[in-house]
C-alpha positions in Angstrom: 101.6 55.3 58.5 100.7 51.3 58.3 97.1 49.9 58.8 96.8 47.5 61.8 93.6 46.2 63.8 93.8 46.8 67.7 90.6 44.9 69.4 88.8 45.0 66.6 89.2 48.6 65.2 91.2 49.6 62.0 93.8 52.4 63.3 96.8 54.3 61.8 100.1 53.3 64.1 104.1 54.8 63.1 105.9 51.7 61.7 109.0 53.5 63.1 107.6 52.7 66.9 107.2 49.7 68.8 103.7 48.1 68.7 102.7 49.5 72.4 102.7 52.8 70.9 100.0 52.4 68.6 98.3 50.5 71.2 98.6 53.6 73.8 98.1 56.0 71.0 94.4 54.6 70.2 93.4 54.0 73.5 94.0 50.0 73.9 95.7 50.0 77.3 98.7 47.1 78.0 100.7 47.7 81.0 104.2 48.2 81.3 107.2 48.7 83.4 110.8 48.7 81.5 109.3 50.1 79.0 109.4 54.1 78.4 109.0 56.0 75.1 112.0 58.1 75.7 114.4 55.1 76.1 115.3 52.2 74.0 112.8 49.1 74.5 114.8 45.7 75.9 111.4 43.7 76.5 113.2 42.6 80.1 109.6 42.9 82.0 107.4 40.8 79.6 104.0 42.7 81.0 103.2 44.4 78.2 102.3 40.9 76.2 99.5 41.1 73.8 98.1 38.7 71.0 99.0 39.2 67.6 97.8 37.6 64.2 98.9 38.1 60.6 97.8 36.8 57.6 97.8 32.8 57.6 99.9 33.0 61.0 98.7 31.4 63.8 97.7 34.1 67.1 101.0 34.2 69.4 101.5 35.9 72.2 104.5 38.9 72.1 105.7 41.6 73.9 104.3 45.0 72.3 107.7 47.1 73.4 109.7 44.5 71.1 106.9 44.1 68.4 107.5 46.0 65.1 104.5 47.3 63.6 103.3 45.1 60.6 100.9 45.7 57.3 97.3 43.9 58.4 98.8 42.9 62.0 95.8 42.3 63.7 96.0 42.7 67.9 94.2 41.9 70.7 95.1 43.7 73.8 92.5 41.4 76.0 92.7 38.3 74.9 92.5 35.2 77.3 96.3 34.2 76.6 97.6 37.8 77.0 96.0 37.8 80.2 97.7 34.4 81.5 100.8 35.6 80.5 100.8 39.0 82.3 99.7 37.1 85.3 102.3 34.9 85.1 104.5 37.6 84.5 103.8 39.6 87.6 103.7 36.9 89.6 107.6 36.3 88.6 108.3 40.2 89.4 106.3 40.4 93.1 107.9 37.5 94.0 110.8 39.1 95.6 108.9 42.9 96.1 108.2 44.0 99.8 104.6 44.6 100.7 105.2 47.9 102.3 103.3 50.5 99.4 101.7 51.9 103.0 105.1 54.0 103.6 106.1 53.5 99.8 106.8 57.6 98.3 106.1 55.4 95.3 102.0 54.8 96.5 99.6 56.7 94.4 101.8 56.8 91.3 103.1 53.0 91.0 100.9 50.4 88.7 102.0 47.9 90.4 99.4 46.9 93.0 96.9 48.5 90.0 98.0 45.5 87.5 98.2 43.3 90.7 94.5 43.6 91.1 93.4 44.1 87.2 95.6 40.9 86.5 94.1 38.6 89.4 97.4 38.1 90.6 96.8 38.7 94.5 98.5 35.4 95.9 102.2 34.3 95.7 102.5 30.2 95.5 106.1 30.0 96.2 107.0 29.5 100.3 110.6 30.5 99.8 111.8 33.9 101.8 112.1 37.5 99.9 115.9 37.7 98.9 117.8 40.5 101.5 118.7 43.4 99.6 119.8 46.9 100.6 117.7 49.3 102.8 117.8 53.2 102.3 121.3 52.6 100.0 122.4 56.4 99.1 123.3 57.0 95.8 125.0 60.5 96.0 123.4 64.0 97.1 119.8 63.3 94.7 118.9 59.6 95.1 118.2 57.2 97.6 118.2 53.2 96.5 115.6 50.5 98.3 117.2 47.4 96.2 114.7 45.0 97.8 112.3 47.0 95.8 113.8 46.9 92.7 111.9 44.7 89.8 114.9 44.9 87.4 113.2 47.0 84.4 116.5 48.6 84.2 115.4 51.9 83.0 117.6 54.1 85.3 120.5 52.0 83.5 119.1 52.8 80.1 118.4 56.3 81.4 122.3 57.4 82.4 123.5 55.4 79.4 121.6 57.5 76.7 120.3 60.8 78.1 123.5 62.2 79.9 125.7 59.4 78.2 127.5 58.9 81.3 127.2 55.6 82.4 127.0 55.3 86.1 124.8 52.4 87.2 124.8 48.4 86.3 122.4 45.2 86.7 125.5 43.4 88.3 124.8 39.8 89.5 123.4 36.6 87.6 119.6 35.0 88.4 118.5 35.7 91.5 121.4 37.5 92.5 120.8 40.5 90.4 120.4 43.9 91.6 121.5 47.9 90.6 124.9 49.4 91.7 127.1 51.9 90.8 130.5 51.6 89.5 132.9 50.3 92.3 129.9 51.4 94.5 131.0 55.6 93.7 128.2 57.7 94.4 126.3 59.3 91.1 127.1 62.6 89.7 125.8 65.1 87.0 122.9 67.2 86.6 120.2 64.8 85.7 120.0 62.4 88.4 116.6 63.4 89.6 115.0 61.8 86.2 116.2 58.5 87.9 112.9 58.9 89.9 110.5 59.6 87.5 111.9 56.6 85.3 111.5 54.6 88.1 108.3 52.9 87.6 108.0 51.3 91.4 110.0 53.1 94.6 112.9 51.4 94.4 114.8 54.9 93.4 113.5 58.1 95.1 114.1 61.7 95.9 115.7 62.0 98.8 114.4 65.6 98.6 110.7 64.5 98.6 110.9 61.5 100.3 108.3 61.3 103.1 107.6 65.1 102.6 103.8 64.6 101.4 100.8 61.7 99.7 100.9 62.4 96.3 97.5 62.1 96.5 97.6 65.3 98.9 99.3 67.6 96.0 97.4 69.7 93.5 99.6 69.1 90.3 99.8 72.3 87.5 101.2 72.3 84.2 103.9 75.5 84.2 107.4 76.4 82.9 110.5 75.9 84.6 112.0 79.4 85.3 116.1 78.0 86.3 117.4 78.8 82.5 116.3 80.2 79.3 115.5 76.7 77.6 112.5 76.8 79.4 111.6 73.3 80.0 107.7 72.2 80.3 107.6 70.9 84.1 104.9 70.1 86.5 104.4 72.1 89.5 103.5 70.0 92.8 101.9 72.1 95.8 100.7 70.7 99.3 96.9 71.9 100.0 97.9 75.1 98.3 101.1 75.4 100.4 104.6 75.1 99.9 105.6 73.8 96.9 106.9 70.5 97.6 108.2 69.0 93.9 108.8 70.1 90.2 109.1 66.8 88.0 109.5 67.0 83.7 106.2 67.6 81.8 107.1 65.7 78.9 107.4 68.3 75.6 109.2 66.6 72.8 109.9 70.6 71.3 111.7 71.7 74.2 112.6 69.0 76.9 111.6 66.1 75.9 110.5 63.6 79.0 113.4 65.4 80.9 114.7 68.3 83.1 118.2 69.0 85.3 118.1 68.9 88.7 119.1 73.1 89.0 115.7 73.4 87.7 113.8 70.5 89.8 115.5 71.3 93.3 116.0 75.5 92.9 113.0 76.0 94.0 114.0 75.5 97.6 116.1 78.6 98.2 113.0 80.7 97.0 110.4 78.9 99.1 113.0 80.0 102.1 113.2 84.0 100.9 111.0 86.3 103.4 108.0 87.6 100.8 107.5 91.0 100.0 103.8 90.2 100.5 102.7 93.7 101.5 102.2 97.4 100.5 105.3 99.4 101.9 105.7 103.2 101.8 108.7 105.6 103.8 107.9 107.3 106.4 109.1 108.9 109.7 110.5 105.5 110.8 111.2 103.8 107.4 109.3 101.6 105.7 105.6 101.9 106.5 102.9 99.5 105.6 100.0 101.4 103.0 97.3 100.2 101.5 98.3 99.2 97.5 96.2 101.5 96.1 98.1 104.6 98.2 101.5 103.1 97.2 100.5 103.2 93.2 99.0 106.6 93.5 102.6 107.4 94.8 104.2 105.5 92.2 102.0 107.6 89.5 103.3 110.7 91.0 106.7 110.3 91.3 106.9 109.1 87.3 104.8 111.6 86.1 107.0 114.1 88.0 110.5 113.1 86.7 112.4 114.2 83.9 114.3 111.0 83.7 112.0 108.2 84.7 113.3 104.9 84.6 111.5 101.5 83.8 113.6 98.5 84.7 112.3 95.0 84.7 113.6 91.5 85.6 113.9 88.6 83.1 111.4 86.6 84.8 108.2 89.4 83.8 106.2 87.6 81.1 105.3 88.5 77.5 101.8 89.8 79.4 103.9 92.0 81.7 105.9 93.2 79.0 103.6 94.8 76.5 101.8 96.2 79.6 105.4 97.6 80.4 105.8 99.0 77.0 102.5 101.0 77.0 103.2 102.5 80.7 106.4 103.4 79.0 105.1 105.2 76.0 102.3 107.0 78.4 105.0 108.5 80.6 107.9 108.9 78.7 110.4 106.6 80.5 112.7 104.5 79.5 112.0 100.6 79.9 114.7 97.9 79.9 115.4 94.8 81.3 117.9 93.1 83.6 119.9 90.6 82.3 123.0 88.3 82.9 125.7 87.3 81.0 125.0 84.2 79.2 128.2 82.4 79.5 127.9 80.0 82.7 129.7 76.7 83.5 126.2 75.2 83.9 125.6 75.0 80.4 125.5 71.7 79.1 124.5 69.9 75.8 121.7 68.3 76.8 119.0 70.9 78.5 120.6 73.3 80.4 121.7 76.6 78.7 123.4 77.9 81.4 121.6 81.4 80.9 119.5 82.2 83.9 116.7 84.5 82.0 113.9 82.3 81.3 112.3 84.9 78.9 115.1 87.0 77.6 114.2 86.3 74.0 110.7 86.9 74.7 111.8 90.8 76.0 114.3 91.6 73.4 111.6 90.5 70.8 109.1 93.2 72.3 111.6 95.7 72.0 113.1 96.0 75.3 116.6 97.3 76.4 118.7 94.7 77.8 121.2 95.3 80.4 123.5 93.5 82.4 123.6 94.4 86.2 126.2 96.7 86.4 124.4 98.9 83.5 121.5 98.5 85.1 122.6 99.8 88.7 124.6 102.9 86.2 120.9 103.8 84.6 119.5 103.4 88.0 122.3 106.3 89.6 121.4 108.4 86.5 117.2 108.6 87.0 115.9 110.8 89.1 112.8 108.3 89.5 113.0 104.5 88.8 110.3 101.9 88.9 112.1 98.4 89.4 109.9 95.8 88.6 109.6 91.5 88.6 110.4 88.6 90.2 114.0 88.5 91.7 114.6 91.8 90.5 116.3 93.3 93.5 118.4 90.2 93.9 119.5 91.2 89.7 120.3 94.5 89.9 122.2 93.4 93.2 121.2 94.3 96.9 125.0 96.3 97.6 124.2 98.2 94.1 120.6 99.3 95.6 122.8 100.4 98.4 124.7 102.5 96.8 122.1 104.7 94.8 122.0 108.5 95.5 119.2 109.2 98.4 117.7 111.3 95.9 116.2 108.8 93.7 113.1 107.9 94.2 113.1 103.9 93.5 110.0 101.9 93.8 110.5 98.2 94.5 107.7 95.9 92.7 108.8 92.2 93.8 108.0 88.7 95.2 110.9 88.7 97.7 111.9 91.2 100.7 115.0 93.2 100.0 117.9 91.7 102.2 118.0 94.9 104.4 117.6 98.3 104.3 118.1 100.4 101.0 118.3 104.1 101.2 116.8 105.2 98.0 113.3 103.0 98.8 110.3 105.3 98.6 107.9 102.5 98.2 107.2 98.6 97.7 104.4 96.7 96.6 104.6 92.6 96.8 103.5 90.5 93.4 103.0 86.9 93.2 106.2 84.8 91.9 106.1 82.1 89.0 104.4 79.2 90.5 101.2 82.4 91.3 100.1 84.3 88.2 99.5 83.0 84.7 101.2 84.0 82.1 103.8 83.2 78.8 107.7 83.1 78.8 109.6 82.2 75.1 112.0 79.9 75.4 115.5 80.3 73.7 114.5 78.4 70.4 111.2 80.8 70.2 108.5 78.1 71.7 106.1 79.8 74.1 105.5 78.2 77.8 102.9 78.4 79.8 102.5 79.5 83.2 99.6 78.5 85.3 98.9 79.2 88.9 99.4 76.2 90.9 98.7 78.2 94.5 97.4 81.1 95.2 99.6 83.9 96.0 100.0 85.6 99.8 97.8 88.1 100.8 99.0 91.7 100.2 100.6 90.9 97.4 98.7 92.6 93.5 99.3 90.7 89.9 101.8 93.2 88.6 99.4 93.1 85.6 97.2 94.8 87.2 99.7 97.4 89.0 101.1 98.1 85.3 97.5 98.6 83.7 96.4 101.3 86.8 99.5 103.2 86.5 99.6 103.4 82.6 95.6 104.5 82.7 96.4 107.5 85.7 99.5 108.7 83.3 97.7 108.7 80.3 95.3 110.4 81.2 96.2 112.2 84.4 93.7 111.2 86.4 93.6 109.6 89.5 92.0 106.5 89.9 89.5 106.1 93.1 90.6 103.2 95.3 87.9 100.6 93.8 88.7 101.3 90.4 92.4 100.0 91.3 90.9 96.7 93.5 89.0 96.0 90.3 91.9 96.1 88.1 93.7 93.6 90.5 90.8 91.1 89.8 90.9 91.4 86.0 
């Protein structure tokens, strides 16, 4: 580490990073806009511009993305002249920018106006027209392009040139003719396009999957863990006044993901936010499928285990390492055997950058707590073989597979612990009981490399469905020690 002074103040800053780093990194702020600390600095913007001084050199003013870090370099992040220049600067840059941040999905998250204001720079002295660009340009099935609002950083250029490596968009044009395109005007592909928003540091390139769905200042935002593959990436979880979920953008994680995430993981959560819920307490009856009260449908669920001979435990991949020792002790208290659905790993969505193409988001967190793995068509073979089979998690049904469910002898008692409704009407159901999904309970999932990620919940889950925490706990209590737990002792549990 090398010794530098940042307004005033002797710090520690990496002399393999670019000056703004140790200037963000002990709280000096300078603005920026093509700058971004997963990409390769080009200094295009000139915002960031700070004054430095070293040894007999006179003060000058520099940009701190382009700036190496210097022995005694002695910065001032406020000065008079770094000021002027910034102004000047962004005056240069909103020449040619559209004042419409009112219907911008870009207001509430772009600096722009912010710097606008902090800088002073709230007048424009030229009289000359904006330049015409392109309006609502599409750039393939992800992106939409406002070129007008484009300020040049060239980020989303950097971006497709060093994170995917395929190299899919240009600054074409000289001087004031300048402006992003495609090559030959082809619209993007891969499976990283979505980043190109969140590089975007105005809302020149947006979602066309969020775009004028909701105020970003209208969306509670939660740290969680993407669920789409077993790499596990740290993303943010966006919900609308404890809604719908309405995005999923990269929490930056320099173990796992980086600043990054594939757009299977930011857009999949779409189909599930269209599923029917199992958000109730089911049990059969004369005319099928009755709603219960939960505590009746896991006094059921006791007896049927502790009356088997062959009682069968099977989980989903998406259970957490909570669930899972909770599993393993309702497994040892009754006998059963537990294991855990899960697909083959081979898939042509693996890539080299994030993706692993294996769609079990904590599959080495399971096997490591000592649970059987098996692939659907084992699991719908131990299934036949029970004579009682409790199957348990999010998107376990859909695993194990809805004709397979179909097909299961009527006399096995199977109860169905889920977030989703099963697609129609299976035979074997004694019972169902509705648990919240990922984006509901808390919780830890280990990634394929052994990092733990955190699951928070970012909305609360719908009524009538029980943290399957809570469902594991009451069951493993009444079958270890053969009691039966009154109806408030079970609502308590569900609070723990």
């Amino acid at each position: 580490m090398t010794i530098i002074t940042v307004n005033g103040r002797e710090v520690e800053a990496d002399p393999a990073r670019p000056l703004i780093d140790a200037c963000h990194d002990n709280g000096a702020h300078v603005p920026h806009y093509c700058y971004h600390r997963g990409l390769s600095p080009v200094g295009s913007c000139r915002i960031c511009q700070v004054v430095v001084s070293q040894g007999d050199m006179p003060p000058r003013v520099v940009a701190a993305c382009r700036t190496p870090v210097a022995k005694g370099m002695v910065v001032n992040t406020e000065a008079e002249a770094a000021h002027g220049a910034r102004k000047e600067c962004l005056e240069f840059i909103l020449k040619n920018h559209p004042l419409d941040c009112p219907i911008c999905d870009k207001a509430g998250e772009c600096s722009l106006q912010d710097n606008a204001y902090a800088e002073g720079q709230s007048e424009c002295r030229s009289v000359e027209p904006r330049r015409e660009l392109a309006k609502r340009k599409s750039l393939g099935d992800v992106i939409v392009l406002d070129q007008e609002r484009c300020i040049l950083c060239s980020r989303c250029v950097r971006f497709m040139e060093e994170v995917p490596q395929t190299p899919q968009l240009a600054i074409v044009g000289r001087g004031t003719h300048s402006r992003v395109e495609t090559w030959q005007d082809q619209p993007l592909s891969g499976n990283y396009q979505g980043n190109l928003s969140d590089v975007c540091p105005v809302g020149a390139l947006t979602l066309k999957d969020f775009r004028f769905q909701a105020r970003v200042w209208n969306l509670r935002k939660s740290a969680s863990t993407c669920p789409e593959c077993s790499r596990g990436c740290s993303v943010t979880v966006e919900v609308l006044r404890d809604g719908p979920v309405k995005r999923i953008r990269p929490r930056h994680n320099e173990a796992v993901n980086g600043y990054w995430m594939c757009d299977e993981g930011r857009l999949g959560f779409h189909e599930r936010e269209q599923r029917p819920r199992l958000a109730a307490a089911l049990l059969a009856g004369a005319s099928g499928l009755e709603t219960a009260s939960a505590s009746r449908v896991i006094e059921v669920c006791a007896d049927l285990i502790s009356a088997a001979e062959r009682p069968l435990l099977l989980a989903s991949p998406f259970i957490t390492d909570e669930e899972a020792e909770l599993l393993k002790q309702l497994s040892a208290s009754c006998g059963a055997r537990a294991a855990v659905v899960i697909r083959d790993t081979e898939s042509a969505d693996a890539d080299t950058i994030l993706r692993t193409g294996d769609p079990s988001p904590n599959r080495r967190g399971l096997t490591e707590a000592g649970l059987e793995a098996l692939s659907p068509a084992a699991a719908a073979a131990a299934l036949g073989e029970a004579d009682c089979a409790l199957l348990l998690g999010e998107r376990s049904a859909e695993l194990v597979g809805f004709e397979a469910l179909c097909a299961l002898p009527v006399k096995l008692r199977l109860v169905l612990l889920d977030s989703y409704a099963p697609e129609g009407e299976i035979p074997a159901l004694n019972a169902c009981l509705g648990i919240p999904d990922w984006t509901e309970r808390p919780g830890t999932w280990t990634n394929i490399d052994g990092h733990k990620g955190q699951l928070l919940p970012a909305r609360p889950a719908p009524n009538g469905t029980r943290p399957l925490t809570a469902t594991l706990r009451v069951l493993a209590s009444i079958l270890a020690e053969s009691g039966t737990p009154t109806a408030a002792d079970i609502a308590e549990e569900a609070t723990r």
